[in-house]
Structures are given as structure tokens and as C-alpha cells.
C-alpha positions as CSV (number, residue, x, y, z in Angstrom):
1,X,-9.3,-98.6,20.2
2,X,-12.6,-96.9,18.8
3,X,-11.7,-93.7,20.1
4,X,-8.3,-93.2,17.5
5,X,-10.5,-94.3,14.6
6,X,-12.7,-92.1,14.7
7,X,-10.7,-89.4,15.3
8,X,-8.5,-90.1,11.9
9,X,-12.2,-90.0,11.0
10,X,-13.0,-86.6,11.8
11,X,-9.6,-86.2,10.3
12,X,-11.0,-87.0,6.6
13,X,-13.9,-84.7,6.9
14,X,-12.3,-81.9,8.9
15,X,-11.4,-78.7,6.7
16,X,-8.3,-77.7,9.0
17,X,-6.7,-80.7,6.4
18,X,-7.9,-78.9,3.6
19,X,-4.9,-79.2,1.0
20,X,-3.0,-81.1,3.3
21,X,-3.5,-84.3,1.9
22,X,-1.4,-84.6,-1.3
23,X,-1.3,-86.2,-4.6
24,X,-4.3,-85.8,-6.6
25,X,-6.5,-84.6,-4.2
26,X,-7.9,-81.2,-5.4
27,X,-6.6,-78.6,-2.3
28,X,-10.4,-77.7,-1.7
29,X,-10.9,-80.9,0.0
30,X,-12.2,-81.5,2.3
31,X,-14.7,-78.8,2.0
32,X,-15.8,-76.4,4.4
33,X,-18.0,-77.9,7.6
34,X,-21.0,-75.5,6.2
35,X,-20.8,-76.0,2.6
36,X,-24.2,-76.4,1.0
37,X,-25.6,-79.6,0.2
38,X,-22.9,-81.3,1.6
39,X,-23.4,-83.3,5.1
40,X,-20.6,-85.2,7.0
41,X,-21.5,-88.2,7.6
42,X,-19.1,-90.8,10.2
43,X,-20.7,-94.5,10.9
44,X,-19.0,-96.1,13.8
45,X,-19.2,-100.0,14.0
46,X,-17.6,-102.3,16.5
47,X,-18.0,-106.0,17.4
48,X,-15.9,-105.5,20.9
49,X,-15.3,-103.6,24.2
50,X,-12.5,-101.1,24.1
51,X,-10.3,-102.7,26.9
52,X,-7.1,-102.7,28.0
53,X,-5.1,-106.0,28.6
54,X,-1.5,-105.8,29.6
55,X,1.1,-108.6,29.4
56,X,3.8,-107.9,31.5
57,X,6.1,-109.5,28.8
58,X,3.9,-109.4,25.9
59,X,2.7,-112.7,24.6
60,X,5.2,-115.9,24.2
61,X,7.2,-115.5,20.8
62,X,5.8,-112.2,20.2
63,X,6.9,-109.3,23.3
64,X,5.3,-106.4,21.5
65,X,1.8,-108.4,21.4
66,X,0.1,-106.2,23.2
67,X,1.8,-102.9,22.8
68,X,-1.2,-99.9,21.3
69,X,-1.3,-96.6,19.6
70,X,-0.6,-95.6,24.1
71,X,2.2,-98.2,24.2
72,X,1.8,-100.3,27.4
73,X,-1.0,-99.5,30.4
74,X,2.1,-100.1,32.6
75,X,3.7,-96.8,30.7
76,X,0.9,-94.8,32.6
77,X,0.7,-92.5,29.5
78,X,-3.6,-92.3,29.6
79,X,-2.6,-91.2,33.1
80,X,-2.8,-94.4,34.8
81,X,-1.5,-98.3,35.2
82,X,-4.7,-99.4,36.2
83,X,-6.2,-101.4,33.2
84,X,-10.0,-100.4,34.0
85,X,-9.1,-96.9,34.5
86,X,-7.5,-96.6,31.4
87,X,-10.5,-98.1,29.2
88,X,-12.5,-95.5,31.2
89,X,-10.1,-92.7,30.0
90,X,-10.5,-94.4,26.4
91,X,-14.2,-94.1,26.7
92,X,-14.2,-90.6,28.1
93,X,-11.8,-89.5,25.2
94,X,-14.1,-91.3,22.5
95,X,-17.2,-89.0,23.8
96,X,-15.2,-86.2,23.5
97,X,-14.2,-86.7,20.3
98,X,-17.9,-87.5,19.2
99,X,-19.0,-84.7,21.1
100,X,-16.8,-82.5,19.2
101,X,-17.8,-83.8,15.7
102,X,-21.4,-83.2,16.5
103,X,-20.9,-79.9,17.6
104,X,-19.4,-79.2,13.8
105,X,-22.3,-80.8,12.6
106,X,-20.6,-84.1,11.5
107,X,-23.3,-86.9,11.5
108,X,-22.5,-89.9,13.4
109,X,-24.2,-93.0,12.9
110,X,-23.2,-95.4,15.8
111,X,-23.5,-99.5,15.0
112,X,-22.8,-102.5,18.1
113,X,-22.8,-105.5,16.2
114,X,-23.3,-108.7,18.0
115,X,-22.3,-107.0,21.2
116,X,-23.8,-108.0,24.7
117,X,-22.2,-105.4,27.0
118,X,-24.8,-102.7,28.1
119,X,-21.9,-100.2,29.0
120,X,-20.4,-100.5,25.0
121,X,-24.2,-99.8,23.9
122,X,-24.3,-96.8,25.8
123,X,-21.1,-95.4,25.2
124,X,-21.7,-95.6,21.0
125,X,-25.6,-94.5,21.6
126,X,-24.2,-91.2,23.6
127,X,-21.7,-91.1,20.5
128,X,-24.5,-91.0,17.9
129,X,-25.9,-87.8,16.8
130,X,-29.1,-89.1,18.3
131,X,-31.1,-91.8,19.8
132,X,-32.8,-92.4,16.2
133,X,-28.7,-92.9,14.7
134,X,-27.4,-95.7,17.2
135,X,-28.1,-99.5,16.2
136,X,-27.9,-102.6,17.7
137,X,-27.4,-105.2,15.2
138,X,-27.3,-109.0,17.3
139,X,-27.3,-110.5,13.4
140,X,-25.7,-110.6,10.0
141,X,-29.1,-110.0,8.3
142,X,-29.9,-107.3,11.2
143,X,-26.7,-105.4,10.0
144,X,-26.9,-105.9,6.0
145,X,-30.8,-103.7,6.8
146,X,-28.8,-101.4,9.5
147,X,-26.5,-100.3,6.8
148,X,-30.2,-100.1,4.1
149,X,-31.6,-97.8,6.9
150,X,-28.6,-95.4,7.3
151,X,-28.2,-95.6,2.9
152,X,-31.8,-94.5,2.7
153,X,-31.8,-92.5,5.4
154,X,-28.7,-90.4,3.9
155,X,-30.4,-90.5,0.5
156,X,-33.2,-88.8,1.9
157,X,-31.4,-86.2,3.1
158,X,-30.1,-85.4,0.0
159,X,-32.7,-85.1,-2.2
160,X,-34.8,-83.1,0.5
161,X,-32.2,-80.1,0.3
């Protein structure tokens, strides 16, 4: 489900982890949200729908099959059983989550790759920062010059501060 992802995302690039992350990681990081010269940047990419299936008994051989980060739609924990209503609740927490980001000034760059479902489109071009960071990518090629665009595009940014 999109909307987890990119909220471990924000997670990377958010300061309230700042020296929460262990190791070798130097305690400053990850910097401040208004640090100069430094932009946070999130791509998004997906090839599917977020959707909700639920097997009463998971799949044959395997009962968990279809257990998620929300365990079961039957568990009602997005607040519902109803399998559509709960994508819809996935969706709505996704935008929030983008909406969020943007207001930080996080830069997301939205990708649908090989995707025909007008309501997925809209949903990851209302995630994007703007109309001008969402692609549609139907092709392998189309996506290898998506990923050019947003490099240069990035690149640009940099040198012009």
C-alpha cells in the first residue's frame, strides 16, 4: 500500500528523526527542512491500484496470504470491512500524507507506470508537488526518459541556487 511507503519516506527526510537513526549516521541527519541548498526530494512510482482483497481464509497452503501492514479488511481497523471503502480510506490517507510533505516543502515527483486506471492517475498527480511533477510512463523507454527528466530537472535546481 503506496500510502505506508511514502510515509517511511517522509520518515528518511524528516528532521523529528534527526539522530534517531543509529550507527554511523552523523546525529545531524537528516537535516533541517530549511537548510540551504538542500531540497527534499520523494519520487513515488507504482505499477498497480492500491486495493484491498480479503480472503476469508487466506490463500490455500498459505492462511496469512493476504494479511497487510492493517491486518485483515475483515479486522475493520481502517474503520471499515467493506473492501472499497477501505482502498478509499488508503487513498485519502496517502493525500494526506503527500499533502503534509508538501506543506514542509518536500518535493514529490509522482510516476504511474504502465497503469490504465484514471482514478490511480489522479490520486498520484494530486500527490505531486505539481501538475509539471506527475508522469505517466505506459513504456519502459517512456520511464528510463521519466527518470532523465526528473535527474535534470533536480540538477537544475541545484546549480541555480
Amino acid at each position: 500500500m503506496a500510502n505506508l511507503g511514502l510515509a517511511w519516506g517522509w520518515r528518511v527526510l524528516s528532521p523529528t528523526w534527526q539522530g534517531l537513526w543509529g550507527g554511523a549516521t552523523p546525529s545531524e541527519l537528516p537535516l533541517d527542512y530549511d537548510t540551504p541548498l538542500m531540497d527534499k526530494v520523494a519520487i513515488m512510482l507504482t505499477d498497480g491500484v492500491n486495493q484491498w482483497y480479503d480472503w476469508p481464509t487466506g490463500l490455500p497452503n498459505n492462511p496469512d496470504a493476504d494479511y497487510t501492514a492493517y491486518g485483515r479488511v475483515s479486522e475493520g481497523r481502517l474503520g471499515t470491512v467493506n473492501g472499497g471503502a477501505a482502498t478509499t480510506e488508503i487513498n485519502n490517507r496517502m493525500l494526506a500524507v503527500c499533502n503534509s510533505m508538501k506543506t514542509e516543502g518536500i518535493i514529490i515527483f509522482a510516476i504511474t507506470f504502465r497503469l490504465n486506471n484514471n482514478a490511480t492517475q489522479d490520486l498520484y498527480r494530486n500527490c505531486a508537488t505539481s501538475p509539471a511533477h506527475y508522469f505517466d510512463s505506459p513504456s519502459n523507454d517512456e520511464l528510463q526518459d521519466v527518470f532523465h527528466e526528473i535527474g535534470n530537472e533536480l540538477t537544475n535546481l541545484r546549480l541555480a541556487q
